[in-house]
C-alpha positions as CSV (number, residue, x, y, z in Angstrom):
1,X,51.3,46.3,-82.0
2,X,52.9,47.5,-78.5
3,X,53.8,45.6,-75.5
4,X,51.4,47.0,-73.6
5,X,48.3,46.0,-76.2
6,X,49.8,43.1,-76.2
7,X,50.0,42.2,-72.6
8,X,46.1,43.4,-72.6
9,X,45.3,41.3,-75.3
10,X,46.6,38.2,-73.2
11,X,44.9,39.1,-70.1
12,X,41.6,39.6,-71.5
13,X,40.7,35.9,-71.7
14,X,41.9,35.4,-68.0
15,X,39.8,38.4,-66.6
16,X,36.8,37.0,-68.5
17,X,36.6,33.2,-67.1
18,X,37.0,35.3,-63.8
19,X,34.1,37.0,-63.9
20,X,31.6,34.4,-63.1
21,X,33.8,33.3,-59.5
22,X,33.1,37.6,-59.4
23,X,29.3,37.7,-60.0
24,X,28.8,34.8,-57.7
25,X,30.8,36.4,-55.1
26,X,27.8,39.5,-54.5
27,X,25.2,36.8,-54.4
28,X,23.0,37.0,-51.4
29,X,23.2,33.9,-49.4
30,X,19.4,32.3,-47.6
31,X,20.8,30.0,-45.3
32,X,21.7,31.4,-41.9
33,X,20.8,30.9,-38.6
34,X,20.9,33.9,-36.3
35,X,20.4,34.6,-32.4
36,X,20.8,37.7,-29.9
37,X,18.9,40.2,-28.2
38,X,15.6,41.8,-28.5
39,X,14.4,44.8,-27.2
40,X,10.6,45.6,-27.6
41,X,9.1,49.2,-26.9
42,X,4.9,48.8,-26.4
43,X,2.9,51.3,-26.5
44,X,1.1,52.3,-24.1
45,X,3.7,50.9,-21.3
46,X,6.7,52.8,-19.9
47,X,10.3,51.7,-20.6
48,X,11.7,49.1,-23.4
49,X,11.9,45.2,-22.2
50,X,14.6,43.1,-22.9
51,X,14.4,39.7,-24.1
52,X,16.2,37.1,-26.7
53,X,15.4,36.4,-30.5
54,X,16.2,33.4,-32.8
55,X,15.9,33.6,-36.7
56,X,16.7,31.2,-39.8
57,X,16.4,30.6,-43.5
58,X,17.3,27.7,-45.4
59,X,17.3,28.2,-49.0
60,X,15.9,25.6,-51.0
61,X,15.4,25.6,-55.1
62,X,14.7,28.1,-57.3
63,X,14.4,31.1,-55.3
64,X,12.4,29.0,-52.5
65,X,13.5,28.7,-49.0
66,X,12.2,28.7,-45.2
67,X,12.1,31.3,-42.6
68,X,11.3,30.9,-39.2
69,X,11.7,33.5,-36.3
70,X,11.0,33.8,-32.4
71,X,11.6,36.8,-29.9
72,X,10.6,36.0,-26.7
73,X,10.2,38.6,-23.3
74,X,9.7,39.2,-20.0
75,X,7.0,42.0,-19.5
76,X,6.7,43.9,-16.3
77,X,3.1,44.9,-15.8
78,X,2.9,46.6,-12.6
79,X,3.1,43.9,-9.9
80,X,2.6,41.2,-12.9
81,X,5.7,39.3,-14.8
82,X,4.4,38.6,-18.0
83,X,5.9,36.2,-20.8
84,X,5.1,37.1,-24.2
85,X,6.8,35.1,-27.5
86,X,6.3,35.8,-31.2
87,X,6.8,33.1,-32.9
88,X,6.6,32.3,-36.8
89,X,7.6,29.8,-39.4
90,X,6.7,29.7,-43.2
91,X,8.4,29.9,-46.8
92,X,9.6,32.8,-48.8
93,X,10.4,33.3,-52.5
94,X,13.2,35.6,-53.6
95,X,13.3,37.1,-57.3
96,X,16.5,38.9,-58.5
97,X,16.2,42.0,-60.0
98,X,19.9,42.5,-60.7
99,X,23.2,41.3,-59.1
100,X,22.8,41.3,-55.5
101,X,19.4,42.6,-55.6
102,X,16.7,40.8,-54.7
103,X,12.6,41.2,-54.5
104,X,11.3,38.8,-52.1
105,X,7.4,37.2,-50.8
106,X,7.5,35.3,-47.3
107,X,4.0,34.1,-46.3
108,X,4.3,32.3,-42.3
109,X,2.1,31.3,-39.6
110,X,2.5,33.4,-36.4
111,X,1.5,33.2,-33.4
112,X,1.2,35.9,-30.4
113,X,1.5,34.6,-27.4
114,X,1.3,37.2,-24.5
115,X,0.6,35.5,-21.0
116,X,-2.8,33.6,-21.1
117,X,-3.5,35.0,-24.6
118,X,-2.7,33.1,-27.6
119,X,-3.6,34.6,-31.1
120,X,-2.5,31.8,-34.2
121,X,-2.8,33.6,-37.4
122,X,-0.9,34.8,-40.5
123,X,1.9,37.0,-41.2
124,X,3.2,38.2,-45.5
125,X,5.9,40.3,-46.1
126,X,7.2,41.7,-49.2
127,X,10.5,43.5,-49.5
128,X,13.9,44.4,-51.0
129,X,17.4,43.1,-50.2
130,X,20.6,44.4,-51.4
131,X,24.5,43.8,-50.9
132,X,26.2,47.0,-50.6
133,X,29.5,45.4,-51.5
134,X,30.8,42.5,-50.0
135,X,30.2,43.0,-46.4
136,X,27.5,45.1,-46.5
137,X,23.7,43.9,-46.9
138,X,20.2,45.7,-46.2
139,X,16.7,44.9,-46.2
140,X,13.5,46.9,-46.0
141,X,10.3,45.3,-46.4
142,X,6.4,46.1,-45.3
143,X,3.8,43.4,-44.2
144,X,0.7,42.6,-42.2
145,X,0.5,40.0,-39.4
146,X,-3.3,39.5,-38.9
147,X,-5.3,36.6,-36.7
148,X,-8.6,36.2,-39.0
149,X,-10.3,38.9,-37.2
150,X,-7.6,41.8,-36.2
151,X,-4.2,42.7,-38.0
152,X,-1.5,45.4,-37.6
153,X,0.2,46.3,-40.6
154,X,3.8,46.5,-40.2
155,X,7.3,47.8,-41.7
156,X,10.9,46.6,-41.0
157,X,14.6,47.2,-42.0
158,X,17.8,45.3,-41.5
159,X,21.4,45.7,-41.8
160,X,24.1,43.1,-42.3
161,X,28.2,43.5,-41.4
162,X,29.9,40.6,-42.5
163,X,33.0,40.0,-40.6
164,X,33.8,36.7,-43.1
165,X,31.4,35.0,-45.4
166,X,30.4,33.1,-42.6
167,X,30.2,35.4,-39.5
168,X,28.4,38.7,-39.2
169,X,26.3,40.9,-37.6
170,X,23.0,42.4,-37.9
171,X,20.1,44.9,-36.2
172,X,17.2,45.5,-37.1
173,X,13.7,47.5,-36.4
174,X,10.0,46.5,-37.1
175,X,6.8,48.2,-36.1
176,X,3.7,47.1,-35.7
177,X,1.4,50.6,-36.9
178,X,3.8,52.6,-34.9
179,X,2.7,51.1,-31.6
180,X,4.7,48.5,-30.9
181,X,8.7,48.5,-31.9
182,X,10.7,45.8,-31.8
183,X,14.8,46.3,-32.1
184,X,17.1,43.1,-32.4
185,X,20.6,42.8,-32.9
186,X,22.6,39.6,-33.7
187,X,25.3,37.4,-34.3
188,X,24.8,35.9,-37.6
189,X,26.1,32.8,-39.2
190,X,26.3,31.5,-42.4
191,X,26.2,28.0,-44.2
């Protein structure tokens, strides 16, 4: 037997007992909290308002965790200001279909508020997320947000730079039927 089988032979068991701290590593992590601006685009009004968004998820058990979410904005309307917040909170459930892959469900209660008008209804999402390496993560899902009586179907992406495993940053894009767009984009951290 050569050196060099040899030295391989040795190694082998350390590289193995290493692989777990590795497949753990490219897990995708569901407790953040996240915050930073929010630009929607309406149809049917000229020019893109500016406004502030807050997300979170707190993973629970068995591929169970919260999710919560607001955007809030000021909406010129001709002579009118008016305030408009989207606000939800619910659960989600995320199934792995391989290493950093995931399939997930999130079911919330959502609310519409823009100026006097206040629609409470229901929002479910279903969607992929995958790490892209270690700093890397994306996530495209569709949905429908609905109020008992009317409903836009909707689509959404995400993308994830992780500066550390605690720090990052993200943007994203949703669209309600193509008429209403929302963009975000946001400091994310990590626990």
């Amino acid at each position: 037997m050569n050196r060099k089988t040899l030295n391989a032979a040795m190694l082998a068991p350390l590289v193995a007992a290493g692989m777990p701290q590795l497949a753990s590593a490219q897990e995708l992590n569901y407790s953040f909290i996240e915050g930073g601006a929010s630009w929607l685009d309406p149809d049917g009004l000229s020019g893109t308002e500016l406004g502030f968004n807050v997300r979170f998820s707190a993973d629970l058990i068995n591929g169970f965790y919260l999710q919560g979410a607001w955007d809030s904005w000021d909406i010129d309307v001709g002579p009118f200001d008016i305030d408009a917040d989207v606000y939800r909170i619910g659960a989600g459930y995320r199934y792995s279909l391989q290493q950093a892959t995931d399939l997930f469900f999130e079911a919330s209660y959502a609310v519409f508020d823009v100026g006097p008008v206040d629609n409470d209804g229901f929002r479910a999402d279903i969607g992929l997320r995958h790490g892209f390496g270690e700093r890397v993560e994306g996530r495209i899902y569709g949905g429908y947000q609905g109020d008992g009586s009317d409903g836009d179907a909707l689509l959404g992406a995400d993308l994830l730079f992780k500066f550390n495993d605690r720090l990052g940053l993200s943007a994203g894009v949703e669209t309600f039927e193509f008429d209403t767009n929302v963009f975000r984009t946001n400091l994310r951290v990590s626990f």
